[in-house]
GULO-246010 format. One record per atom (N, C-alpha, C): x, y negated, z; residue in one letter. Coordinates in steps of 0.2 Angstrom, whole numbers, padded with zeros to 4 digits, always signed. Atoms other than C-alpha are relative to their C-alpha. Last residue first. Layout:
XYZa ...
! end
This chain:
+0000-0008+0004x +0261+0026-0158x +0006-0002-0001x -0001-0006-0003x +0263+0016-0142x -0001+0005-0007x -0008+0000-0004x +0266-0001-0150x +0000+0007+0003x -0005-0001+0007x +0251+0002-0163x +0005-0001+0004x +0003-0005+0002x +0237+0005-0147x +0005+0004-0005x -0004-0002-0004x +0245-0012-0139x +0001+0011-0002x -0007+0002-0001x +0242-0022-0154x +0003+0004+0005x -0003-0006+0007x +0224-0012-0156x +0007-0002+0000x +0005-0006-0002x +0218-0018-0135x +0006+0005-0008x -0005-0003-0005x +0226-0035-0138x +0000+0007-0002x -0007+0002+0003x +0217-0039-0154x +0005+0005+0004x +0000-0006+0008x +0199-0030-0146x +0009-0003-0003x -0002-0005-0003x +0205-0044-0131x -0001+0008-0005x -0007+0000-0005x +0205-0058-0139x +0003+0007+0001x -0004-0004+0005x +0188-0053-0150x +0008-0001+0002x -0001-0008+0002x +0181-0051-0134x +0003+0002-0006x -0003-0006-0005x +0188-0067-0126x -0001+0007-0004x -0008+0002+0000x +0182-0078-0142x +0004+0006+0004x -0005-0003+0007x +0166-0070-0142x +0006+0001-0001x +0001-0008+0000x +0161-0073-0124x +0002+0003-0005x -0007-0001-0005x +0169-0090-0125x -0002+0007+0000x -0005+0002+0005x +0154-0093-0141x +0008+0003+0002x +0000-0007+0005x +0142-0087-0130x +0006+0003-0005x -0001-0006-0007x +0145-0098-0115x +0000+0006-0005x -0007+0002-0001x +0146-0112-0131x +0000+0004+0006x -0004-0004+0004x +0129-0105-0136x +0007-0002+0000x -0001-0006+0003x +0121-0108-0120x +0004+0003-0006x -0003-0004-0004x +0125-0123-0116x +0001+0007-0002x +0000-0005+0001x +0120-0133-0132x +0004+0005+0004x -0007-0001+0002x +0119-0151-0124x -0002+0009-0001x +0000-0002+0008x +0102-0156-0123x +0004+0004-0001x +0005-0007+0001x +0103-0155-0104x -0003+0002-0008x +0006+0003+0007x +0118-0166-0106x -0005+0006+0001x +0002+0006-0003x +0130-0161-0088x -0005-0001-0007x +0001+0004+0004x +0132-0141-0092x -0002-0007+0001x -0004+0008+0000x +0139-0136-0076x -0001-0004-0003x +0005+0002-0006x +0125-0120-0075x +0002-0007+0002x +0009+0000+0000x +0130-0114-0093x -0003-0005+0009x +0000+0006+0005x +0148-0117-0092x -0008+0001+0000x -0002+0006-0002x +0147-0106-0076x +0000-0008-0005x +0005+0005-0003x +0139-0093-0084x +0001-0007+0003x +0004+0002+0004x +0154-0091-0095x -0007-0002+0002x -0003+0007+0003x +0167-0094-0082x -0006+0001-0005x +0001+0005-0003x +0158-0080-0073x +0001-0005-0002x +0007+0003-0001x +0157-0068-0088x -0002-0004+0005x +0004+0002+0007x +0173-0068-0093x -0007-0005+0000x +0002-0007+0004x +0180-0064-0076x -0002-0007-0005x -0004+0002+0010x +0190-0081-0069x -0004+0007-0005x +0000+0005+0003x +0177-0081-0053x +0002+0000-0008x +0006-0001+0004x +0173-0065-0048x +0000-0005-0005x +0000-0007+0004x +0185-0058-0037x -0003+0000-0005x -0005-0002+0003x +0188-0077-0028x +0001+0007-0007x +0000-0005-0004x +0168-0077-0027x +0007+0001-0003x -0008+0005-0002x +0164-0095-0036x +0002+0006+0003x -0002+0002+0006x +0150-0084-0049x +0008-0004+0004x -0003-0004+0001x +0143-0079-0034x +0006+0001-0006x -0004-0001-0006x +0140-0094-0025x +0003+0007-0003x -0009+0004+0001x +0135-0101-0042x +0004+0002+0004x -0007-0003+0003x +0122-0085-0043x +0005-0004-0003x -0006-0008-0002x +0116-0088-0026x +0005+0001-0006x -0004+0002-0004x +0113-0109-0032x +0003+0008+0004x -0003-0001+0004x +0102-0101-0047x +0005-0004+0004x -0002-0004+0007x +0091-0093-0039x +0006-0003+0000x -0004-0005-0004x +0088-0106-0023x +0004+0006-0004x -0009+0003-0003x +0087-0119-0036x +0004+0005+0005x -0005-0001+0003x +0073-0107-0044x +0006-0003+0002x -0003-0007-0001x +0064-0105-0026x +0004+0000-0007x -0003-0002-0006x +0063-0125-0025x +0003+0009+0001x -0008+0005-0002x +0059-0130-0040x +0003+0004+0004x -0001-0003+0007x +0042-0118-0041x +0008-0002+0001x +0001-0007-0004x +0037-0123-0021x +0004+0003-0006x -0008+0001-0005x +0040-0141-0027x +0001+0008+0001x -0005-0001+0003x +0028-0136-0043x +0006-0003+0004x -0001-0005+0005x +0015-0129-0033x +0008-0002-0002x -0003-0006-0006x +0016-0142-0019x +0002+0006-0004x -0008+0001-0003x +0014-0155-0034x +0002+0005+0006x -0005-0001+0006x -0002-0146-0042x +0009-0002+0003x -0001-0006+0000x -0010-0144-0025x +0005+0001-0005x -0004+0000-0007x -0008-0164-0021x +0003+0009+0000x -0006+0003+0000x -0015-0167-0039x +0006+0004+0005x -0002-0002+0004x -0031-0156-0035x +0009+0000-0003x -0001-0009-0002x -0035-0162-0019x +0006+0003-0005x -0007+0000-0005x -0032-0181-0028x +0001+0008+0003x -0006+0001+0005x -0044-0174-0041x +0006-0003+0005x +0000-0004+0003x -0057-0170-0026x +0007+0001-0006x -0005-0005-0008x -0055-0183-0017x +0000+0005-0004x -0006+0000-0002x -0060-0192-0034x +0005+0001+0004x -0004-0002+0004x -0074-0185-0038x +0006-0003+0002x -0002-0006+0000x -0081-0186-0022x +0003+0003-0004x -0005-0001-0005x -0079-0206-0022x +0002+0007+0001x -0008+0001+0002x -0087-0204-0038x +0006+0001+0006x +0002-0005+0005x -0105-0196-0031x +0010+0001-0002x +0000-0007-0003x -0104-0206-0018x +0004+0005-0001x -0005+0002-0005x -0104-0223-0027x +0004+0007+0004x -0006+0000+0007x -0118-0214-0039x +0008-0002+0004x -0001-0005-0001x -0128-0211-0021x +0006+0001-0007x -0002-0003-0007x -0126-0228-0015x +0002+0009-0003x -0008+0004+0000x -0130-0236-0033x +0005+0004+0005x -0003-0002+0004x -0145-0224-0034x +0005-0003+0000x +0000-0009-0001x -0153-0227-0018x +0005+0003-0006x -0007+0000-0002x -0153-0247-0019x +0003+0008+0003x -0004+0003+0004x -0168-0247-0026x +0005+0001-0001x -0001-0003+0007x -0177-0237-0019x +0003+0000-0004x -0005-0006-0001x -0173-0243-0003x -0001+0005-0004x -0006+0002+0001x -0182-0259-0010x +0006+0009+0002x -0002+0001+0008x -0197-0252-0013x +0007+0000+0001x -0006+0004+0003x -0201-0248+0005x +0003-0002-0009x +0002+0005+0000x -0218-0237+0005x +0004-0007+0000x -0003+0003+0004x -0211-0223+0000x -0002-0009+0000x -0002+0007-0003x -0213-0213+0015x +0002-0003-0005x +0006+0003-0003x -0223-0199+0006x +0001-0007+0004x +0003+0004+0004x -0207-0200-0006x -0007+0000+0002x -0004+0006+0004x -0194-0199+0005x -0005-0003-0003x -0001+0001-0003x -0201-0183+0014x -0001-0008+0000x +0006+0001-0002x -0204-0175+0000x +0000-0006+0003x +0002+0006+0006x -0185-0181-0005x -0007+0002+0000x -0003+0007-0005x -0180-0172+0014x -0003-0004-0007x +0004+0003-0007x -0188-0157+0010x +0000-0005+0001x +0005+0000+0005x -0179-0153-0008x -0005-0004+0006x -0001+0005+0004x -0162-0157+0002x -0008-0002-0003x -0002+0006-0003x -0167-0144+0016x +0000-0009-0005x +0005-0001-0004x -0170-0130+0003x -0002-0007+0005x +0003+0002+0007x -0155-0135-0008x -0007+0000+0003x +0002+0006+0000x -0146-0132+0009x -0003-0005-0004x +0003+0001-0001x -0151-0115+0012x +0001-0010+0002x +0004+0000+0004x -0140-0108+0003x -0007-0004+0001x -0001+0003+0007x -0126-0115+0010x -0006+0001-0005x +0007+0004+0000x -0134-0111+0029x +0002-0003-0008x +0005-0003+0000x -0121-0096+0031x -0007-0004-0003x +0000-0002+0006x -0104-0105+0029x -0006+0003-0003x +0002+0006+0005x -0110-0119+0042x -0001+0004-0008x -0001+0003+0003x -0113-0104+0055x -0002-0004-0008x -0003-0006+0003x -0129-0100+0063x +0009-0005-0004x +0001+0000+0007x -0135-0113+0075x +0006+0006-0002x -0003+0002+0004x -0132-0109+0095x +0001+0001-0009x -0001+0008+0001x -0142-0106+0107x +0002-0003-0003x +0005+0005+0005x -0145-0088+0104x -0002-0006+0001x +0006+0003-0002x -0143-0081+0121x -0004-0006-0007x +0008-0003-0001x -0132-0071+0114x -0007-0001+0004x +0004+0004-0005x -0119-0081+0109x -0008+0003+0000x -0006+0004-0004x -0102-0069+0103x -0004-0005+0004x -0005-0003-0005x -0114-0055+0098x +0004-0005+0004x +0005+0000-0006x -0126-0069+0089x +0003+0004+0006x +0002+0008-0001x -0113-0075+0077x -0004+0003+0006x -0006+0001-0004x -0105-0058+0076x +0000-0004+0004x -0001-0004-0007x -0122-0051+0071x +0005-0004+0004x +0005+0001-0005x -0124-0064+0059x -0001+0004+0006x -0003+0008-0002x -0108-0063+0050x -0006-0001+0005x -0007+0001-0005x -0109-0045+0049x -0001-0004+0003x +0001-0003-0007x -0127-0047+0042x +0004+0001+0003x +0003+0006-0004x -0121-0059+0030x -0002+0004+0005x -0005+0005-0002x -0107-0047+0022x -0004-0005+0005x +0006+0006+0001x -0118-0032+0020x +0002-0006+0006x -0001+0007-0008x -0108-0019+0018x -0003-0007-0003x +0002+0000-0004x -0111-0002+0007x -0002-0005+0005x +0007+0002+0000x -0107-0007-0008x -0004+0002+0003x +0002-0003-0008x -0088-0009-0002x -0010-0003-0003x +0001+0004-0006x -0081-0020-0018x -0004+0006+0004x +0008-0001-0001x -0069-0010-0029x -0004-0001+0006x +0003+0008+0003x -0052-0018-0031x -0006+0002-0002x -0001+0000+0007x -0043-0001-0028x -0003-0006-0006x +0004-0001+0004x -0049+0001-0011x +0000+0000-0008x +0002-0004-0004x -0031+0001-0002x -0009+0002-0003x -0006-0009-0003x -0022-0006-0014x +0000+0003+0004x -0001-0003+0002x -0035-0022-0018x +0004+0008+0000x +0009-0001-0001x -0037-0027+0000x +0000+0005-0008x +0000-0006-0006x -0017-0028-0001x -0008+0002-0001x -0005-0004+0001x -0016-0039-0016x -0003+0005+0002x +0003-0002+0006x -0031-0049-0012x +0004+0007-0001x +0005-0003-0002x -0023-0053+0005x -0005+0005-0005x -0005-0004-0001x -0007-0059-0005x -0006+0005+0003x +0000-0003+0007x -0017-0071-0015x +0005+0008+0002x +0003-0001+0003x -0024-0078+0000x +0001+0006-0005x +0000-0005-0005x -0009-0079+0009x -0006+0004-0003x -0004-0001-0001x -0003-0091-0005x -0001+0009+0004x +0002-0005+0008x -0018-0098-0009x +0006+0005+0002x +0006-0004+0002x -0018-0105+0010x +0000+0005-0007x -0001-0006-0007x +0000-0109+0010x -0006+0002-0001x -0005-0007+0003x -0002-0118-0008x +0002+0006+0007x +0004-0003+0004x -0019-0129-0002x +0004+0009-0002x -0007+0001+0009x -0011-0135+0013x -0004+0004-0005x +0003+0004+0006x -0023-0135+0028x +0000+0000-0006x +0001+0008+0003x -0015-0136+0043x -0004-0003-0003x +0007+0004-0002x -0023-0121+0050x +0001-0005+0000x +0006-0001+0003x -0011-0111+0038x -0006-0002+0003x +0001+0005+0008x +0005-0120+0042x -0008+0004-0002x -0001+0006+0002x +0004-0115+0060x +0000-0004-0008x +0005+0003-0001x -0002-0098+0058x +0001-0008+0000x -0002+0007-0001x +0010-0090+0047x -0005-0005+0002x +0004+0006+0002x +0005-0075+0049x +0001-0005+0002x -0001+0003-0003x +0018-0058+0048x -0004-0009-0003x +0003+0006+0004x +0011-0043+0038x +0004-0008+0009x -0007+0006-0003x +0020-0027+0044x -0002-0006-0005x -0001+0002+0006x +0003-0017+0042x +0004-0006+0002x -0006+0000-0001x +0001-0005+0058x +0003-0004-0011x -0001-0004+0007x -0017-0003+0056x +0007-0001-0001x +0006-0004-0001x -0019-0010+0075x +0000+0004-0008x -0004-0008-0003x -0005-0021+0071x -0003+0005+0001x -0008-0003+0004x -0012-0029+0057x +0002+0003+0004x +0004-0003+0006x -0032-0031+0066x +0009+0005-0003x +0001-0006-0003x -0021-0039+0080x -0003+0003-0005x -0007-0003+0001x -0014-0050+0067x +0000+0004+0008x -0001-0005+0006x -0033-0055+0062x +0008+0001+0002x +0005-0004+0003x -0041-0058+0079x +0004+0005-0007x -0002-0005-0002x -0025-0069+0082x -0004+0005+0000x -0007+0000+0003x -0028-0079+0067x +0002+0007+0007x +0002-0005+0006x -0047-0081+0073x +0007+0002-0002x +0005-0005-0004x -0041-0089+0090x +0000+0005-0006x -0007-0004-0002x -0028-0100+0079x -0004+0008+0005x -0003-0004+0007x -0043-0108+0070x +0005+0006+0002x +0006-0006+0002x -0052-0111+0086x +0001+0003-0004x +0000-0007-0005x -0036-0120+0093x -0004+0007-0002x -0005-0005+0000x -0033-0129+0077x +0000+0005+0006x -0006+0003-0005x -0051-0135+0080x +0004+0002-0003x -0002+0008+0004x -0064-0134+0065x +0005-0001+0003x -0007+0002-0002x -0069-0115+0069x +0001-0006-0004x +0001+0006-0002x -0089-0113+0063x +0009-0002+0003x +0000+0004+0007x -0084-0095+0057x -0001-0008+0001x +0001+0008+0001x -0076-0090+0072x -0001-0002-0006x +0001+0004+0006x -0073-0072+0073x -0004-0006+0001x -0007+0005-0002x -0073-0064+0089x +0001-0006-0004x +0001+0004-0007x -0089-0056+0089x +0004-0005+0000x +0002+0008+0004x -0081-0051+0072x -0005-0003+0006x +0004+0000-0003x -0071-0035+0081x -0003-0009-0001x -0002+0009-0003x -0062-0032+0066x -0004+0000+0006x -0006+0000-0001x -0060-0011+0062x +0000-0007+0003x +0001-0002-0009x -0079-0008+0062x +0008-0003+0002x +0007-0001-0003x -0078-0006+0041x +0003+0001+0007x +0000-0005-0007x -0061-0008+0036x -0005+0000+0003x -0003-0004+0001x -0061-0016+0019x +0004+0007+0004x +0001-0005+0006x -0075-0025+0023x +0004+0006-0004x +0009-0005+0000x -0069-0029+0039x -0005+0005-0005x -0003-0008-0003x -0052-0034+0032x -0005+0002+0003x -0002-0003+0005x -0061-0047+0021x +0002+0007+0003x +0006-0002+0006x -0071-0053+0034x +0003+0003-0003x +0000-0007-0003x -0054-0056+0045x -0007+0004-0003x -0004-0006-0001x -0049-0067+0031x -0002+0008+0005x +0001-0002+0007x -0064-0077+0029x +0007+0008-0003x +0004-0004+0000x -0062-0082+0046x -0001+0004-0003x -0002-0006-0002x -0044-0088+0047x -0006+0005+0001x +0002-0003-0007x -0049-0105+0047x +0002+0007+0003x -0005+0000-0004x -0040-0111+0034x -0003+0003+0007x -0005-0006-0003x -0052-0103+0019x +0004-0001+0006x +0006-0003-0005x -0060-0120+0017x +0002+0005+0003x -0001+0001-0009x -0041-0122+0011x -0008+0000+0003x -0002-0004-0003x -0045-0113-0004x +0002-0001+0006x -0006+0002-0001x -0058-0125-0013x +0004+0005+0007x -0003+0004+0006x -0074-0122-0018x +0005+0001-0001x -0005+0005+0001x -0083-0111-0006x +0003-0001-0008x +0000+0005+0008x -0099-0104-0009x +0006-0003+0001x -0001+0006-0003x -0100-0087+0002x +0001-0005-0007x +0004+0006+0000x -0106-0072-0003x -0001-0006+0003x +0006+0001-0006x -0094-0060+0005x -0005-0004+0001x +0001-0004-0005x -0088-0052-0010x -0004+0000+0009x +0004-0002+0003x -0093-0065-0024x +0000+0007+0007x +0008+0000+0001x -0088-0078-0014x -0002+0005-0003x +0003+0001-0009x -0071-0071-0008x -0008-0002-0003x +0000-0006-0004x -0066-0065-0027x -0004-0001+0008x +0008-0006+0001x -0073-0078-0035x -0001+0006+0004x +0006+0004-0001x -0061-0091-0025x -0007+0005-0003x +0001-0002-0006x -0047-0080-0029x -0006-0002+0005x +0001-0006-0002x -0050-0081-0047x -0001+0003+0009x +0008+0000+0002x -0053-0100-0045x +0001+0009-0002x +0008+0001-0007x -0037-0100-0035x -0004+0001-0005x +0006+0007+0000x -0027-0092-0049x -0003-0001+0005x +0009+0000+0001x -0018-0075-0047x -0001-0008+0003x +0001+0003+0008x +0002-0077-0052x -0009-0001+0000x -0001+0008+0000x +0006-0073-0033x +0000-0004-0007x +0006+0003-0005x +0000-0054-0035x -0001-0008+0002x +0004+0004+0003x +0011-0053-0050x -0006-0002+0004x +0004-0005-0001x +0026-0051-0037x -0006+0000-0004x +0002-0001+0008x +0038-0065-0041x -0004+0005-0004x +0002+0006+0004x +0037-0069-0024x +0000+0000-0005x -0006+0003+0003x +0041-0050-0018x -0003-0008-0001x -0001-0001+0006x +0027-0042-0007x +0004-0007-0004x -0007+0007-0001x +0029-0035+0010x +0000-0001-0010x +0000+0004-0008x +0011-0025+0014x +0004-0007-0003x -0003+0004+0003x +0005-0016-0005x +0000-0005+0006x +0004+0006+0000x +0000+0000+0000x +0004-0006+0000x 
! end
């Protein structure tokens, strides 16, 4: 099963908006955006359904806003790993920050594992709201306390539809009729553009996260490349023309190629001159 898996593993090539179907369509949820995921609920859901009984979801906080309550579910889920003995280590701190690429991240890595233990066939046995509802009522059983937020989604087109009855047996104001559209078009954009910033903010963490693991790449193989034993070979001097190249236009590559010829047909020379002195 797929626990410790590489960065260049293709589990880390899955798209949020694929990961994003996979959780709504499995545990019928509407999220948007990967970081709603930070809470550490939706994770121990998943290993529920791929361990029926195994979570104890009483515990599970879907409603979690705190970084305390977040971190509560996070322990839920890395007792859940020892308990199955799944060498998975949770980076809780950076994931009740928030960050779009540490969520998608762990995300794409949960997917992985969930897949290669059921083979990415969903559990059509389990009945992902009644879970969530049991746990919700197990954890407050006196029933005082609303259902989670991720629960009442569907039922917030329901509530909307009410409240514009509502609105328009109280219509008696004109004016707040007036001024209803401007407000909600204002609104409307403002969330478009949190949104597009979201978006932006995810694309730059991606593409630092991208930089940052090639530099580490190709900074091993200068350290190796400078390894007294390693250095004057052929082939170190000729990467080395490649990694020192200062014009990035500059034709690196075929002048590392060109040293590699030059050397070999050097040495083929040596190699037959020394071949004709011994006969």
């Amino acid at each position: 099963m797929a626990t410790n898996i590489g960065m260049m593993d293709s589990a880390y090539f899955v798209g949020r908006n694929e990961i994003l179907t996979w959780i709504n369509n499995r545990l019928q949820l509407n999220l948007s955006r990967v970081e709603e995921a930070a809470s550490g609920a939706v994770q121990c859901q998943m290993m529920d359904m791929t361990y029926p009984g195994v979570v104890p979801m009483h515990k599970v906080n879907f409603d979690a806003k705190s970084e305390y309550d977040m971190i509560q579910n996070y322990k839920v889920l890395q007792e859940v790993f020892n308990k199955l003995k799944i060498d998975k280590h949770i980076e809780v701190n950076r994931l009740v920050k928030g960050r779009p690429l540490d969520n998608l991240e762990f995300l794409q890595w949960l997917k992985r594992y969930c897949d290669s233990v059921n083979g990415g066939i969903m559990n059509e046995n389990y009945n992902p709201v009644e879970r969530r509802c049991k746990g919700v009522k197990d954890r407050n059983p006196k029933g005082s306390q609303k259902n989670p937020r991720s629960l009442q989604t569907n039922n917030m087109h329901n509530h909307g539809s009410g409240d514009t009855v509502g609105l328009n047996k109280a219509s008696g104001f004109r004016q707040g009729k007036t001024y209803a559209a401007p407000v909600a078009n204002s609104s409307g954009e403002v969330q478009a553009l949190s949104q597009e910033i979201t978006d932006l903010k995810f694309s730059v963490d991606l593409l630092e996260k991208e930089r940052d693991f090639y530099f580490a790449k190709l900074r091993d193989i200068e350290i190796l490349c400078q390894t007294p034993d390693l250095e004057n070979l052929p082939m170190s001097v000729a990467v080395k023309k490649i990694l020192y190249a200062a014009d990035a236009k500059e034709s690196a590559l075929a002048d590392a190629q060109e040293y590699l010829s030059q050397f070999t047909t050097s040495t083929e020379a040596e190699a037959e001159a020394e071949i004709e002195a011994d006969a």
